[in-house]
C-alpha positions in Angstrom: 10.6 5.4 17.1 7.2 7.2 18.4 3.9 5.4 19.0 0.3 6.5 18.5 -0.9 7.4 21.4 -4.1 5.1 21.8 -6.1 3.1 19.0 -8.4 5.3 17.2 -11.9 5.0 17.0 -14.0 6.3 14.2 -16.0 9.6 14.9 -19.3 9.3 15.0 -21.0 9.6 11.1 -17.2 8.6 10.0 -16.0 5.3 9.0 -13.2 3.1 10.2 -11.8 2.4 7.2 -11.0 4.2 3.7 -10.4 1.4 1.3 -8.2 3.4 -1.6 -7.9 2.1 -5.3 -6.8 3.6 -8.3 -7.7 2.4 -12.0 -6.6 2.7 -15.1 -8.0 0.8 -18.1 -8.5 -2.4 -16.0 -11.8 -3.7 -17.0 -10.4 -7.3 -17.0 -10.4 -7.9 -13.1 -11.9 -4.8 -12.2 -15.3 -6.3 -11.0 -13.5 -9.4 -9.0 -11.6 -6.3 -7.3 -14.4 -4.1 -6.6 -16.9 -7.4 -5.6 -13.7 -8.8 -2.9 -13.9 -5.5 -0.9 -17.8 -4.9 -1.2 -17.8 -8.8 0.2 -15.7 -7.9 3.5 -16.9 -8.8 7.0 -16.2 -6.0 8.4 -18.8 -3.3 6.5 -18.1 0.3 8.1 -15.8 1.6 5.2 -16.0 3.5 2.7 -14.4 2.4 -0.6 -12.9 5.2 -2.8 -12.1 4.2 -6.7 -10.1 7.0 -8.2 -10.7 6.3 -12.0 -7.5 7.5 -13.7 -8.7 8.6 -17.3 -9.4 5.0 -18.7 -10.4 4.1 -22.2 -11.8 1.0 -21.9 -15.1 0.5 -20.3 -13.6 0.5 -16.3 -15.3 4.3 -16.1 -18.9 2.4 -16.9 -18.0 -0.6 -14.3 -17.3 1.9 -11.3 -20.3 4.1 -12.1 -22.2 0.8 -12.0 -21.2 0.0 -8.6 -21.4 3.4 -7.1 -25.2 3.2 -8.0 -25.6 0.0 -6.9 -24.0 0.7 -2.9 -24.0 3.7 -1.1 -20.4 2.8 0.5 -18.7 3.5 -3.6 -16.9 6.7 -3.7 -15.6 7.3 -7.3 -13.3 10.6 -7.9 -12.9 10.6 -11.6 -9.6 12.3 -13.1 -9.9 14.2 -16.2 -6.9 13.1 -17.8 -4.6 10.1 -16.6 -2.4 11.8 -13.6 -0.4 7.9 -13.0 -0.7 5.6 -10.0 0.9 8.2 -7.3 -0.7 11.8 -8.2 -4.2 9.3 -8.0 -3.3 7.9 -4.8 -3.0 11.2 -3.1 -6.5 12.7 -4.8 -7.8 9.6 -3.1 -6.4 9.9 0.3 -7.4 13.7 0.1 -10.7 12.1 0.3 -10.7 9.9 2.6 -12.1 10.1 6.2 -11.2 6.5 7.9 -9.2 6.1 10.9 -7.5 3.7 8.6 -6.5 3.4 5.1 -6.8 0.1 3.3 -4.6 -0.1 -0.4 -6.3 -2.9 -3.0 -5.2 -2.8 -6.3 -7.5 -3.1 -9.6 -6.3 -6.7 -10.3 -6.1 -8.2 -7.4 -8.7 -9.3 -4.3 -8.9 -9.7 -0.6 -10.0 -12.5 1.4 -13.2 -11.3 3.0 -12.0 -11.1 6.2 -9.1 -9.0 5.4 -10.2 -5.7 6.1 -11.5 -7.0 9.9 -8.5 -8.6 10.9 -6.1 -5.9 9.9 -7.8 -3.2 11.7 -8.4 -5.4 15.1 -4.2 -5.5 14.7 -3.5 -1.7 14.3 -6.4 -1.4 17.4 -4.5 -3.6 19.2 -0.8 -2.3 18.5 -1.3 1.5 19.2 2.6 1.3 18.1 2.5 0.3 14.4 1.7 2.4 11.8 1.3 0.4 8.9 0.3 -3.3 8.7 0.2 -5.7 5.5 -0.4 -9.7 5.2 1.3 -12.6 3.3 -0.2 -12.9 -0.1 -1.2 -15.4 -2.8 0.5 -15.0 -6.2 -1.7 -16.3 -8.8 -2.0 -16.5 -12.6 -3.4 -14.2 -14.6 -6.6 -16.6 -15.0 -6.4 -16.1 -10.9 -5.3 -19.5 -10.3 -3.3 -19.8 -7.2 0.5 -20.6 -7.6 2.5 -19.7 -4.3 1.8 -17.7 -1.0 4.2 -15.0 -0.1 5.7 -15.1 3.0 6.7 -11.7 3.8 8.8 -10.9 7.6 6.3 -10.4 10.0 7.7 -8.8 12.3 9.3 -5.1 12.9 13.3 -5.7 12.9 12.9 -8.5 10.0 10.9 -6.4 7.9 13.3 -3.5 8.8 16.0 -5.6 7.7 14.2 -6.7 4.7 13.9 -2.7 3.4 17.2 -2.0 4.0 18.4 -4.4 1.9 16.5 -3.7 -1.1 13.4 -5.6 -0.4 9.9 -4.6 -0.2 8.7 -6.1 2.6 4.8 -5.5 1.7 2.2 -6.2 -1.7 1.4 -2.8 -1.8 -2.2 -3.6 -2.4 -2.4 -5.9 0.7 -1.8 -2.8 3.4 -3.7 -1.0 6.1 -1.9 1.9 7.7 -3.2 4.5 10.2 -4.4 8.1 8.0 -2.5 10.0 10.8 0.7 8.3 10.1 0.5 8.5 6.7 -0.5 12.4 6.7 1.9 13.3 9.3 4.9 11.4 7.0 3.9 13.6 3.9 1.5 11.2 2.0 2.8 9.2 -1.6 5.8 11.6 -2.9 4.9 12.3 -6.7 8.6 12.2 -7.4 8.4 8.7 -7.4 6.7 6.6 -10.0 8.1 3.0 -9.4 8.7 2.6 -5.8 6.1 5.5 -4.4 4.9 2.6 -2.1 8.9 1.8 -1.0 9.6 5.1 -0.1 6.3 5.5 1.8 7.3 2.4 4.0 10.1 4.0 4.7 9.1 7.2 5.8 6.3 5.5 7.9 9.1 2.9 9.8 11.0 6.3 11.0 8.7 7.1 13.2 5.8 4.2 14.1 5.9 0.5 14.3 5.8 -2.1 11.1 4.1 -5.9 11.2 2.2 -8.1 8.6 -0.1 -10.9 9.3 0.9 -14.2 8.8 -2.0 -15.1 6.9 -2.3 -14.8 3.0 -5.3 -12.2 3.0 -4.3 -10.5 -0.5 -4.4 -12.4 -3.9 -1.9 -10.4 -6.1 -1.8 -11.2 -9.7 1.3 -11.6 -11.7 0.8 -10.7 -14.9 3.7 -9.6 -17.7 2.1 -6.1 -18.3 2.5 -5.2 -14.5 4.1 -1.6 -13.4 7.0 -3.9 -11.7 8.2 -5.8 -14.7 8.1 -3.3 -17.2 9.5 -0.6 -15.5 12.2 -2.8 -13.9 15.5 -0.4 -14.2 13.6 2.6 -12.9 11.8 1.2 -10.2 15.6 -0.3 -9.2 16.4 3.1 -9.3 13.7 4.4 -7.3 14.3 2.0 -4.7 18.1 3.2 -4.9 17.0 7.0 -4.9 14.4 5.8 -1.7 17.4 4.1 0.6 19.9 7.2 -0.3 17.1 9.8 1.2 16.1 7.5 4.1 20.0 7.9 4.6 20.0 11.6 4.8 17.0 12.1 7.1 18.7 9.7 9.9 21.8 12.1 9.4 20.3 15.5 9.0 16.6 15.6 10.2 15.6 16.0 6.8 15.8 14.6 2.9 16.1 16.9 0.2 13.1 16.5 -1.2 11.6 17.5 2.6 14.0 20.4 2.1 12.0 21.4 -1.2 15.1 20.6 -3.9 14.3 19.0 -7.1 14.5 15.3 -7.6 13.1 13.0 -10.0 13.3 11.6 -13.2 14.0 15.1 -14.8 17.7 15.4 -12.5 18.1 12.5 -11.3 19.7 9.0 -13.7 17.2 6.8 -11.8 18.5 3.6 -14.5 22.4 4.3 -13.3 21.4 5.3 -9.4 23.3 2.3 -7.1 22.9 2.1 -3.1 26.5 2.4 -2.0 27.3 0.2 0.6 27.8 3.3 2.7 24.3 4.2 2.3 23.3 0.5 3.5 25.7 0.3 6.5 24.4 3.8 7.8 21.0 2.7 7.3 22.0 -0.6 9.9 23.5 1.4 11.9 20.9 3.5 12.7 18.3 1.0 13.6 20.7 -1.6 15.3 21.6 1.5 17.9 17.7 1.8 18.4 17.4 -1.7 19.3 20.7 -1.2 21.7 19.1 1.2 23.5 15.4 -1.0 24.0 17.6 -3.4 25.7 17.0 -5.9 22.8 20.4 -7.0 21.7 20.4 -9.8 19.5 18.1 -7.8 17.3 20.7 -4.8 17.5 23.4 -7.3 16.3 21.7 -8.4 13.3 21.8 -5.2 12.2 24.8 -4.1 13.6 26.4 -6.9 12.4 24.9 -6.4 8.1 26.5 -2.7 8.7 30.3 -3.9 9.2 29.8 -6.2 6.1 29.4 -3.3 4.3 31.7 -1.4 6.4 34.3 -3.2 7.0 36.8 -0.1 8.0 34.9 1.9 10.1 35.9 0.9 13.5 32.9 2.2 15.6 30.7 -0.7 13.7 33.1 -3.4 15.5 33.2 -2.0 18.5 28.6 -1.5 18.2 28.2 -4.8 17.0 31.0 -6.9 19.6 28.9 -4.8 22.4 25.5 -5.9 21.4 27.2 -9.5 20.9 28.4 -9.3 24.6 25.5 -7.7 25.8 23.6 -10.4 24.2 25.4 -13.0 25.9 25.1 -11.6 29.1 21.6 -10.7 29.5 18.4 -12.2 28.8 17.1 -12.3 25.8 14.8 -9.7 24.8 12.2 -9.8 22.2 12.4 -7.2 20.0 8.6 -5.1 19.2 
């Protein structure tokens, strides 16, 4: 797993973050969104609304904003390109060290923004960060906090077995990571965010605060709950090509084939347990070889259940057992 070199620092005329949102006919929370980030401690950002071809009044509430403070960036869309195509116009624009996701319905606590970025300056290592969250009603009532893993192997452990470990809106990851892994791929249209986490935890460091800093809103006309079977199948489709980059450098999408809704059965697409187990291999071996064993045998250990008969996985996961017993315990980064 490769590191940024050093924590980045803003260039002079440039700010430190790029808070990124994308709209589509969401006049009903749009102003609580918009007001949460304007209200942030932290104040060097820049916040960039990509208005996706609404028809209800959210074009008139951005343009409102962006008169009213200098720090509103709208990029309007002629026609509606969907959440992923808009997300990349948006990072296209963006000049921030870091890149903070909100979502049209939702808010931040006001000190989200500051305390994410003082983590990614002081973990040079991770590339992406998030927070626990509030669920809350569609009235924004408050109903549970989200406790997401917090730290690098758990949420590791929580991708590869089918779980998002991150409210997509609640994120702050480093624009060089996110460039350098290829930006949201427009093949997706469910899971764009899953298969960006991915990509990102191949190379850099992943962590979340333990602090609910995000209120996400649950409401029954969300992206997640009526496109349930696809995005199941997008998730599937995202673990299979995670898969083929640890075992040929590249996925085929990287390698320029066609995939997506058009070739692909996204609603009949399954995660064979093959898929899985290679997937705990891979990342049980890099915790082998950091010396940190116990977190190797988690791993290690979720790839022989769904491995059972390939011998090499008993023999990875009795060594890191025994190597765990043997040596001190080592935390895991």
């Amino acid at each position: 797993m490769s590191a940024v070199e050093k924590s980045e620092r803003a260039a002079p005329g440039t700010p430190r973050v790029s808070v990124l949102m994308s709209v589509y006919n969401a006049e009903r929370y749009l102003r609580e969104a918009i007001e949460s980030i304007l209200a942030q401690t932290l104040d060097d950002f820049e916040f960039i609304i990509v208005e996706d071809g609404s028809t209800d009044w959210s074009k008139q509430i951005i343009a409102e904003y962006a008169q009213r403070d200098v720090r509103v960036l709208p990029v309007w869309n002629v026609s509606n390109l969907g959440l992923t195509k808009s997300l990349n116009r948006g990072l296209d624009k963006a000049r921030g060290v870091y890149i903070a996701r909100q979502d049209a319905d939702d808010r931040s606590l006001p000190e989200r923004l500051q305390k994410q970025a003082a983590f990614l300056d002081a973990h040079p290592e991770v590339g992406l960060v998030g927070s626990w969250f509030m669920r809350m009603t569609e009235a924004g009532q408050p109903l549970h906090v989200i406790e997401t893993p917090v730290a690098d192997q758990a949420i590791r452990l929580k991708l590869f077995t089918r779980g998002n470990a991150f409210a997509h809106g609640s994120v702050m990851f480093r624009r060089e990571c996110v460039e350098k892994v290829g930006g949201y791929r427009e093949q997706f249209s469910y899971a764009e965010d899953y298969d960006l986490w991915l990509r990102i935890a191949d190379r850099y460091g992943v962590a979340n605060l333990p602090e609910p800093l995000y209120w996400w809103r649950s409401t029954a006309s969300s992206k997640s709950v009526l496109g349930r079977d696809l995005q199941d199948g997008e998730v599937a489709l995202a673990l299979e090509l995670a898969r083929e980059r640890r075992e040929h450098g590249q996925d085929r999408i990287q390698r320029g084939e066609n995939v997506g809704p058009a070739n692909v059965d996204l609603k009949n697409l399954r995660v064979d347990r093959k898929t899985l187990a290679e997937n705990f291999r891979v990342w049980g071996v890099d915790y082998y070889k950091r010396r940190c064993y116990w977190e190797a045998f988690r791993f290690l250990s979720r790839a022989v259940m769904r491995d059972p008969l390939r011998m090499e996985l008993w023999r990875l996961t009795a060594g890191a057992a025994l190597r765990g017993l043997t040596k001190p315990r080592t935390k895991g980064k």
